[in-house]
C-alpha positions in Angstrom: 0.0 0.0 0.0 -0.4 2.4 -1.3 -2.1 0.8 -4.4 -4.6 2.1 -7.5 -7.4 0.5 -8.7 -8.7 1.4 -12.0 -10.9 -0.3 -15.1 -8.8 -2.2 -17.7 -10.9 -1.5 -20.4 -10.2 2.2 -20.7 -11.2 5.5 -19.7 -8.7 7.8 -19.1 -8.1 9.2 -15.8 -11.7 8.7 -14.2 -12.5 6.5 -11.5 -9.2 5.9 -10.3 -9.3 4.9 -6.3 -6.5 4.9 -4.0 -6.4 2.5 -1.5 -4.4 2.5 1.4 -5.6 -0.7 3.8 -7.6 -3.9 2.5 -10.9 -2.4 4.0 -10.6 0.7 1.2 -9.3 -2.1 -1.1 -12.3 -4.1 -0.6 -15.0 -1.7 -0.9 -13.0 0.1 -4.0 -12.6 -3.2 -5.5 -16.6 -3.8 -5.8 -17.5 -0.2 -6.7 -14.9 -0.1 -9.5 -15.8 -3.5 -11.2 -19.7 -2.4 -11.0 -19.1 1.1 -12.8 -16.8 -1.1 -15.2 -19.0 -3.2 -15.9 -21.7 -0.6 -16.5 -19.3 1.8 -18.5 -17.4 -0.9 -20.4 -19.5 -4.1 -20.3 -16.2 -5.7 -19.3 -15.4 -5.8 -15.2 -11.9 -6.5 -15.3 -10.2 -4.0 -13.2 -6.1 -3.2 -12.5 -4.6 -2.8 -9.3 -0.9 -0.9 -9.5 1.7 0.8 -7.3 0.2 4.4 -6.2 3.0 6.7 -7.0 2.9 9.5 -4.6 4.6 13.0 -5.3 4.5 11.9 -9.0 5.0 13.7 -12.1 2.9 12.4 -15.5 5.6 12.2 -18.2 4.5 11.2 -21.5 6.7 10.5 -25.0 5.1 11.5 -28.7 6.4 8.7 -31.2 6.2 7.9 -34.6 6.7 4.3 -36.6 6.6 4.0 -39.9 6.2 0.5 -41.8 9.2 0.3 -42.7 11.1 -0.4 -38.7 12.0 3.4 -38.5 10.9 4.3 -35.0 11.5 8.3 -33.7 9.9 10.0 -30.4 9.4 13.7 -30.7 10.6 14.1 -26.9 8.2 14.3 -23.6 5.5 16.6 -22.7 4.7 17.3 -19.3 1.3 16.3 -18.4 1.0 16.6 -14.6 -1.2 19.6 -13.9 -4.7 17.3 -13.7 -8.2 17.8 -12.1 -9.5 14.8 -11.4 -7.0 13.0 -13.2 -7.9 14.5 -16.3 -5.4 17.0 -17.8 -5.4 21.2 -17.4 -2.1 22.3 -18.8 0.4 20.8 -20.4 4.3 22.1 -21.1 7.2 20.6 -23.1 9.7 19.8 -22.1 9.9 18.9 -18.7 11.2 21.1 -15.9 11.6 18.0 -13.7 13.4 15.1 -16.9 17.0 15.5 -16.8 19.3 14.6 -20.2 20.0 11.2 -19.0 15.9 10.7 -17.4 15.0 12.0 -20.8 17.6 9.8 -23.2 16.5 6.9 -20.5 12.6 7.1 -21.2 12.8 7.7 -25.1 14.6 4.7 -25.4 12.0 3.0 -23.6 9.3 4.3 -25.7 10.9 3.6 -28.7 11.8 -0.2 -27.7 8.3 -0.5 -26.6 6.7 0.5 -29.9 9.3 -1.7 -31.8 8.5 -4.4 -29.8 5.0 -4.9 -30.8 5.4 -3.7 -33.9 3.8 -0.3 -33.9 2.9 1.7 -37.1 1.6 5.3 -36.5 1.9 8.5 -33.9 1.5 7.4 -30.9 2.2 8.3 -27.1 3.7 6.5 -24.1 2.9 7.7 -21.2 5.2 7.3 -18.0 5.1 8.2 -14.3 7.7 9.8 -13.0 8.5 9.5 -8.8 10.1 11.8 -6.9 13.7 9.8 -6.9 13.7 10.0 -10.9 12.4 6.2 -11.4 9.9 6.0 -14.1 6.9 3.4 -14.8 5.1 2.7 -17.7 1.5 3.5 -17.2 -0.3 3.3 -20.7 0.2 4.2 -24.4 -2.5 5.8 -26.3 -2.6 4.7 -30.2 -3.3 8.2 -31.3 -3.0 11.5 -31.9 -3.5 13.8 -28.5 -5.1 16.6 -27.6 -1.7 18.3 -26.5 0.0 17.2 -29.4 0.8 20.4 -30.3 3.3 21.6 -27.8 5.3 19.0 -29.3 5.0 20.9 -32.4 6.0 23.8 -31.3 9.3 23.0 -30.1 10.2 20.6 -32.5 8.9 21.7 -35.7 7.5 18.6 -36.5 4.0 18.2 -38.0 2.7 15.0 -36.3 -0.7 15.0 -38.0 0.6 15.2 -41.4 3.5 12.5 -40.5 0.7 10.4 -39.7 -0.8 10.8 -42.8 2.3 9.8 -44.6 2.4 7.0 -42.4 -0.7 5.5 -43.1 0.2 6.0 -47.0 3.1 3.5 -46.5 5.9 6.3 -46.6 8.9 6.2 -45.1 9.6 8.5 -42.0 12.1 11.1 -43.8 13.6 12.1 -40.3 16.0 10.1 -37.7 16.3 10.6 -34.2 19.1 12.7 -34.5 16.7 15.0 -36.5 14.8 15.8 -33.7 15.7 18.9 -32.0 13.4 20.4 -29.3 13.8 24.3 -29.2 12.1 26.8 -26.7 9.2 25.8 -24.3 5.7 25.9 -24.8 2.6 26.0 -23.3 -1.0 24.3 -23.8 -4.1 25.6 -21.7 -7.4 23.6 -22.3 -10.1 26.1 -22.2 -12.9 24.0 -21.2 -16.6 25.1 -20.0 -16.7 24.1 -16.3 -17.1 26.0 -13.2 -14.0 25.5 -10.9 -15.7 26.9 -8.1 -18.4 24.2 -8.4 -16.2 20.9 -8.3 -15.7 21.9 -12.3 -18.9 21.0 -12.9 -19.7 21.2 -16.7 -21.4 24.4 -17.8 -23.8 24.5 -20.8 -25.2 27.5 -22.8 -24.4 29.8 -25.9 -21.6 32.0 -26.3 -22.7 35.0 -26.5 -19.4 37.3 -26.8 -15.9 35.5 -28.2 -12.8 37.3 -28.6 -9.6 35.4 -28.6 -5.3 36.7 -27.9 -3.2 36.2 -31.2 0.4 37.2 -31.7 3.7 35.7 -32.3 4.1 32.5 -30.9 0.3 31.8 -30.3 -2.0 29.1 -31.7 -5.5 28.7 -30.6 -7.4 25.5 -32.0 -11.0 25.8 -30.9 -14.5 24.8 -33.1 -16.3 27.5 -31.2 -17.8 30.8 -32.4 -20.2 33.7 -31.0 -23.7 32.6 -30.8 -22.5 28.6 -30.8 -24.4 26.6 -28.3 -22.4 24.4 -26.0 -24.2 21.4 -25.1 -24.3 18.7 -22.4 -23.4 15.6 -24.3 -20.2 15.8 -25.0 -16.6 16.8 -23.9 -16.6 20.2 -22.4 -13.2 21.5 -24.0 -13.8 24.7 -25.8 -10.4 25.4 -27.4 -6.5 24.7 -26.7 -4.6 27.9 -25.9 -0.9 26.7 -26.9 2.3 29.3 -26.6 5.6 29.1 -27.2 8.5 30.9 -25.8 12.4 30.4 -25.9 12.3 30.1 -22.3 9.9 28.8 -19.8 9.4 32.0 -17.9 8.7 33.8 -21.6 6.2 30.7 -22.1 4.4 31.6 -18.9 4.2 35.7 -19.6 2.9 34.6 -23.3 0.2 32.2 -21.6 -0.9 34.6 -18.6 -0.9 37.7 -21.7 -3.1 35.3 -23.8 -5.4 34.2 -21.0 -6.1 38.0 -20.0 -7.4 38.7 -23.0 -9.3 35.6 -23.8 -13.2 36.6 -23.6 -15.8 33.8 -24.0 -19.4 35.0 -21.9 -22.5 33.4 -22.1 -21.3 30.3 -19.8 -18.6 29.5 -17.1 -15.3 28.6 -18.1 -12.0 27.6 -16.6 -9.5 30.8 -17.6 -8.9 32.9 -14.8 -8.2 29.4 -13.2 -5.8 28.9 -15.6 -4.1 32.1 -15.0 -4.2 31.1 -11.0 -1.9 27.8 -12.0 0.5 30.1 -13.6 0.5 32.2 -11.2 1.3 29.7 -8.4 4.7 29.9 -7.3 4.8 25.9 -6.8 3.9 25.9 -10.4 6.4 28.2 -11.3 9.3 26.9 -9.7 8.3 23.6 -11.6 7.6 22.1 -8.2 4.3 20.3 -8.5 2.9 17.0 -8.7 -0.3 15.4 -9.8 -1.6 16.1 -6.8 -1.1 19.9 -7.3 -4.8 20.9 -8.3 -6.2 19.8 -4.6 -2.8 20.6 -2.6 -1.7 23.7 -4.0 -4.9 25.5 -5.3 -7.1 24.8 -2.9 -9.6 28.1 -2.9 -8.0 29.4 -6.1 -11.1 29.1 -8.0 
């Protein structure tokens, strides 16, 4: 103990339970397998090592057909709420050379090892001694894909398209440069000082930050109605910067002047994070949302 219970058959960060005696493991045990079951139609259900004090590393990768295998470096995907992500930054303030050379090696042998073809990320946790696990990969292209992008240059959705053609992956490791530091902010309709409880409604006033070193990828417009069924994210707010600090004045200058009325949303919470003198002195965990913002919303 501690240990982590969680449904095999997928969903992301929700419904993970932490256990810490074999009463709590018990009662999590039967809970988790029912809303499995219900969820999933399958009741199987993992029980792992509960890393505490740990940071969520993950690795982009690409494999072509061909054996040519290449990660893109890590992003660092630790500030969560409810285990599912807020913000995510590349690279890592906490993955040293040899952590980083150590867990893209890793990634790479995994993906060769079962033969992998496409983009893809491995995703890693990463404890406060600098030991890493393997925690999951996702088969995909991700929603904070594009902070990759921004400090590598690389365009991951069209090297997946190439990819599935049957090309060849025109770039080695050595390639692969990572320059700068940026930023990703999901802007999601949710009320932070309600539990971030979803909010629904139509926008009725959008206006959006631009400048050098800014993208915005959002499907929302004035007057667009945002509705209950699904996902609540509204748009991802990615800088970069050729520092860290510069990626953090960009984000905060962005976030100021991001308007979106007619519902809740999470952006002044996202300036809070940055704000946070844990967050910027890169000394956070996962468990940085309940422990060090407590009353920020």
């Amino acid at each position: 103990y501690p240990v982590i219970i969680k449904a095999s058959a997928g969903g992301g960060g929700r419904g993970l339970r932490v256990c810490h005696n074999e009463i709590r493991l018990v009662s999590a045990m039967m809970t988790a397998k029912q809303e499995a079951e219900a969820a999933f139609g399958n009741p199987a259900v993992y029980i792992e090592k509960y890393l505490e004090k740990a940071k969520h590393i993950e690795f982009q990768i690409l494999a072509d057909a061909h054996g040519h295998t290449v990660h893109l470096y890590e992003r660092d995907c630790t500030i969560q709420r409810r285990h599912q992500k807020l913000l995510e930054e590349a690279p890592s303030a906490a993955v040293t050379t040899a952590i980083r050379n150590k867990m893209g090696e890793a990634a790479v042998k995994l993906a060769k090892n079962v033969g992998y073809t496409n983009a893809g990320t491995v995703e890693f946790l990463l404890d406060k001694n600098g030991v890493f696990y393997f925690m999951e990969m996702n088969t995909r292209v991700q929603v904070e894909h594009p902070v990759t992008e921004a400090v590598t240059g690389v365009d991951i959705v069209k090297e997946q398209l190439r990819i599935a053609s049957g090309e060849k992956l025109d770039i080695t490791q050595k390639d692969v440069r990572m320059t700068g530091h940026a930023i990703e902010c999901r802007i999601i309709a949710e009320d932070p000082a309600n539990n971030f409880a979803p909010s629904v409604g139509t926008i009725s006033h959008l206006s959006a930050p631009g400048g050098i070193g800014v993208r915005i990828d959002t499907h929302i417009y004035g007057g667009y109605q945002v509705p209950p069924y699904y996902d609540a994210m509204l748009a991802k707010l990615v800088v970069w910067g050729s520092t860290r600090d510069e990626a953090i004045s960009r984000m905060s200058r962005c976030l100021s002047e991001f308007e979106i009325e007619g519902l809740k949303t999470n952006i002044e919470y996202q300036r809070k994070i940055l704000e946070n003198a844990y967050f910027r002195k890169g000394e956070f965990s996962t468990a940085f949302v309940p422990k060090r913002m407590n009353g920020a919303a």
